[in-house]
C-alpha positions as CSV (number, residue, x, y, z in Angstrom):
1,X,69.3,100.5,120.6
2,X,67.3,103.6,121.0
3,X,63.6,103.8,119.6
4,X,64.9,106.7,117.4
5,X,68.0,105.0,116.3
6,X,68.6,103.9,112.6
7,X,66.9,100.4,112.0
8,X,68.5,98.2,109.0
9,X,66.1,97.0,106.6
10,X,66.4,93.5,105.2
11,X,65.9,90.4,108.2
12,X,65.2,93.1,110.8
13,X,67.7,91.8,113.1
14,X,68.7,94.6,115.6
15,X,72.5,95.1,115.7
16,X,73.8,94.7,119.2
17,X,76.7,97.1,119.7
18,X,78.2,94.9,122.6
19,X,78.7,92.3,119.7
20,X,82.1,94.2,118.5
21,X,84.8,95.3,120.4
22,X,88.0,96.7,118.9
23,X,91.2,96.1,121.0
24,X,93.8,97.5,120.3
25,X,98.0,97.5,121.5
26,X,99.2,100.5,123.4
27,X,99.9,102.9,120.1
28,X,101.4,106.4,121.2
29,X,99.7,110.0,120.5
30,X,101.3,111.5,117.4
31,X,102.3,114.4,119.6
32,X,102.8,117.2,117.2
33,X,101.8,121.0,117.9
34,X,99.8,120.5,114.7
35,X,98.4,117.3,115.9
36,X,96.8,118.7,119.5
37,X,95.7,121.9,118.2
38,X,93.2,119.9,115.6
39,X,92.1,117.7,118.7
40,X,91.9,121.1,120.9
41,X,89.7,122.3,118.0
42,X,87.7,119.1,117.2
43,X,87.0,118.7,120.8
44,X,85.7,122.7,121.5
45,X,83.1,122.0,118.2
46,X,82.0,118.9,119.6
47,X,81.1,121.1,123.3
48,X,80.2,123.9,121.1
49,X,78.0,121.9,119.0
50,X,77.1,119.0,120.9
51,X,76.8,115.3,119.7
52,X,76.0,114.8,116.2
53,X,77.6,113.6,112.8
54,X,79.5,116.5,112.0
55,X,81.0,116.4,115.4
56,X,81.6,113.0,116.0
57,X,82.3,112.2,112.6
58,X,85.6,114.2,112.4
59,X,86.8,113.3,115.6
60,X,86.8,109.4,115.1
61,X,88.9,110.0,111.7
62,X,91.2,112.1,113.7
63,X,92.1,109.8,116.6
64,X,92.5,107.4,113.9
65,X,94.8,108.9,111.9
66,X,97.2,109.2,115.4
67,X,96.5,105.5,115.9
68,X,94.3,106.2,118.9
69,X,91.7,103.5,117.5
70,X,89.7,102.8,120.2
71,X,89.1,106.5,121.1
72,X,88.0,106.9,117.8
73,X,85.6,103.8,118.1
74,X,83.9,105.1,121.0
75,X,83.1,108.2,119.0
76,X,81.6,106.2,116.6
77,X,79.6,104.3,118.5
78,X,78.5,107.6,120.4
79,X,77.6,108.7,116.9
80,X,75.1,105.0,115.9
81,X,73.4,106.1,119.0
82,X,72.3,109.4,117.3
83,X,72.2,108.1,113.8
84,X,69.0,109.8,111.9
85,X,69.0,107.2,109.3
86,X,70.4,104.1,107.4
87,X,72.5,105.9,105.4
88,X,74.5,107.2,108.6
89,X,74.4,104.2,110.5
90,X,75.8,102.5,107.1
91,X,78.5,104.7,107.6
92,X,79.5,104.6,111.4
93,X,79.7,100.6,110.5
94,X,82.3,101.4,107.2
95,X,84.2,103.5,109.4
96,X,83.8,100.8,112.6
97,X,85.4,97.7,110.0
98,X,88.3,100.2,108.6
99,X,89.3,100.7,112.5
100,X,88.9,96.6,112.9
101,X,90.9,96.7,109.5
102,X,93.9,98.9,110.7
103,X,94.0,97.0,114.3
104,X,94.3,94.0,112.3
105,X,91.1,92.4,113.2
106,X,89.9,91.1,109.9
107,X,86.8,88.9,110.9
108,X,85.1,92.2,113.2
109,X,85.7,94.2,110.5
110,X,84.1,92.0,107.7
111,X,81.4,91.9,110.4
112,X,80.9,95.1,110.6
113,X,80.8,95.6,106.5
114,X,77.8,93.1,106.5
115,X,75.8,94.6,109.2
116,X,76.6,98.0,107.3
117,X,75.2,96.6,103.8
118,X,72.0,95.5,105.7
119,X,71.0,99.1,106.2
120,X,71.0,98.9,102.4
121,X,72.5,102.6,102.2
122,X,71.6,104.5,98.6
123,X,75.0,106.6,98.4
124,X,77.5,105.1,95.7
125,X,80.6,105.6,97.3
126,X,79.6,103.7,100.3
127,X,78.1,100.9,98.7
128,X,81.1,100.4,96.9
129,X,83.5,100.8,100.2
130,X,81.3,98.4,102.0
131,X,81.5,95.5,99.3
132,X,84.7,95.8,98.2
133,X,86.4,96.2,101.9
134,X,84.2,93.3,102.6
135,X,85.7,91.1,99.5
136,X,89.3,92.6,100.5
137,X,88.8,91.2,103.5
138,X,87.4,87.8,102.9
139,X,90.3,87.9,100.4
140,X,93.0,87.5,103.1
141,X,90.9,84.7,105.2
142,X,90.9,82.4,101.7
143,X,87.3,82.8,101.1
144,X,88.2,83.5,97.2
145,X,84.8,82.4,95.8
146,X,82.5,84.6,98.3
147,X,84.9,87.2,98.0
148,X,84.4,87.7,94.0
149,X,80.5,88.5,94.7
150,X,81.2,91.4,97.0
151,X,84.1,92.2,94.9
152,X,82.1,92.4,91.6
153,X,79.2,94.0,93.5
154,X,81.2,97.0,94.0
155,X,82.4,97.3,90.6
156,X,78.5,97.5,89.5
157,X,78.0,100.6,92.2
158,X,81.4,102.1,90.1
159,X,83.7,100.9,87.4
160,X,85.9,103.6,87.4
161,X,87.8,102.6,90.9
162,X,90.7,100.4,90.6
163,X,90.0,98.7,94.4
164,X,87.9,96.1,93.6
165,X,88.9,95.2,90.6
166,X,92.3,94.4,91.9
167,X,90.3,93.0,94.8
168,X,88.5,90.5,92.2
169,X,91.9,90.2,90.9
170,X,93.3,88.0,94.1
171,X,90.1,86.6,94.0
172,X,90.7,84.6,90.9
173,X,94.1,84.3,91.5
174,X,93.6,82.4,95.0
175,X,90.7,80.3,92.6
176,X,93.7,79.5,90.3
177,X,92.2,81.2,87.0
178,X,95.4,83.2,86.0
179,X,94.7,83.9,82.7
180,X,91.2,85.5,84.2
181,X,93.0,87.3,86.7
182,X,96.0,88.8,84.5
183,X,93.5,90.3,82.5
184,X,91.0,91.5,85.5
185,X,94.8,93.4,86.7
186,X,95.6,94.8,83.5
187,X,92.2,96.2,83.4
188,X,92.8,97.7,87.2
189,X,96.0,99.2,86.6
190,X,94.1,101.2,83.3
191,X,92.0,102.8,85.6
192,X,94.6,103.9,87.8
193,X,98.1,103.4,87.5
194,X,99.6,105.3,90.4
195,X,98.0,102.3,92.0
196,X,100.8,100.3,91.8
197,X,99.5,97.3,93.7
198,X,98.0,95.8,90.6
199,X,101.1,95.8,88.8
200,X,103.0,94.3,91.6
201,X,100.6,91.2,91.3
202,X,100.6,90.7,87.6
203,X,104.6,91.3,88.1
204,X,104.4,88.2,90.7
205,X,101.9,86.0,88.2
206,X,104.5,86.5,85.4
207,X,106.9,85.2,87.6
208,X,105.2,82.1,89.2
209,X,102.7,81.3,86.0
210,X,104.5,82.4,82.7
211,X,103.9,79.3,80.5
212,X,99.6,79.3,80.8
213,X,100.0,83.4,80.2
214,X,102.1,83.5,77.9
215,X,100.2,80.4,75.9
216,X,96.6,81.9,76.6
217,X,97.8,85.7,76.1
218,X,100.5,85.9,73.7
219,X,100.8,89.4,73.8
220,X,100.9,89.7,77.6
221,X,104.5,91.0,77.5
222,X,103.9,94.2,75.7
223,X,100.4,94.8,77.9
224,X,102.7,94.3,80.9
225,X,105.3,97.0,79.7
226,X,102.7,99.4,78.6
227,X,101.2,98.9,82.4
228,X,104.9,99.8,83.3
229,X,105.1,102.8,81.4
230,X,101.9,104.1,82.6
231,X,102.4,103.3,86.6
232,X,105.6,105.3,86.0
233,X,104.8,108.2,84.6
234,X,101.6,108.7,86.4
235,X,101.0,111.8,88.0
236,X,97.5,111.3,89.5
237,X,97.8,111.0,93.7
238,X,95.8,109.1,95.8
239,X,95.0,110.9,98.2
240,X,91.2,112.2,98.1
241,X,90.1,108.9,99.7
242,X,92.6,109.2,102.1
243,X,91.5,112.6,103.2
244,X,87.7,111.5,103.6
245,X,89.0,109.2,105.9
246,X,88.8,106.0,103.4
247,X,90.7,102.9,104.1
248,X,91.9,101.8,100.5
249,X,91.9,98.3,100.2
């Protein structure tokens, strides 16, 4: 790590970049006309420019868009070694555990989400990416319990995102509180329901635990229906994340 490099507050530990290494399968070059003319283009700014975050920055969310993952890692880690402070080195570690994400590697990328929420970044949006990718993630290795702190962290940083919420959701479904958890989803799919994935769980939970809903919420028939109704009429896309380069988890 260089002497002018980023340095995480917190236990002082120094990250070691060797720790992580993303590997991915052979995944071919989207080859459109479209496709190489943005690389041809990315590629001039970056010589133009030289190596800095709005260079490097655009270049690893391109090559990982054409599922070129570990091109678009080593941009990233080009761009750590010039990070000017936490808050960019928080990000180049978001952007490191969505790669780890898409290549499947679940335990690298929630590695790389707790090394990013050591810089202790001050920018909502990626506080609440960090924790709630985090809890997504120790979602699908079982770790329910832990998972609900990052998860409800991120809610704190911003309610009005349906991510975590859902996220705390499976949490408290793998704990076995499905009463808690059906009304955590209904609450998720108010937020957003052209976010279908919460209404796809609490479709599941009616199916698998009707008697201790139906019991505890008597009127969870008609709350399901009016999630329905709103999930299919809703005309709100989802694609703003997307298009910052987001992972939506």
């Amino acid at each position: 790590m260089s002497d002018n490099q980023a340095k995480p507050e917190g236990d002082g530990q120094k990250f070691d970049m060797n720790s992580f290494y993303i590997k991915v399968p052979d995944m071919p070059l989207i080859g459109s006309a479209e496709a190489q003319k943005s690389e041809q283009e990315l590629l001039a700014g970056l010589k133009l420019r030289g190596p800095r975050a709005d260079t490097l920055k655009p270049l690893a969310v391109f090559y990982s868009r054409v599922a070129q993952q570990e091109k678009a890692y080593s941009y990233l880690k080009l761009w750590m070694r010039r990070a000017k402070n936490n808050e960019e080195f928080a990000e180049c570690l978001l952007m490191c555990g969505q790669l780890a994400e898409q290549t499947g590697q679940l335990k690298n990328a929630a590695s790389f989400y707790r090394e990013g929420l050591k810089y202790q970044p001050k920018e909502t949006q990626l506080n609440y990416y960090l924790n709630n990718n985090l809890g997504y993630c120790l979602n699908v290795q079982a770790e329910y319990k832990l998972s609900m702190q990052y998860c409800e962290a991120a809610i704190g940083f911003d309610p009005s995102r349906p991510n975590a919420v859902k996220n705390l959701g499976i949490s408290l479904i793998g704990l076995k509180k499905y009463v808690e958890a059906a009304r955590i989803l209904f609450k998720a799919t108010h937020i957003d329901a052209s976010d279908q994935r919460s209404l796809e769980l609490m479709e599941k939970l009616l199916a698998d635990h009707s008697a201790v809903l139906l019991a505890e919420i008597p009127d969870f028939n008609e709350q399901l229906e009016a999630c329905r109704q709103a999930a299919a009429t809703a005309q709100k896309g989802r694609f703003a994340d997307w298009a910052r380069g987001l992972t939506l988890n």
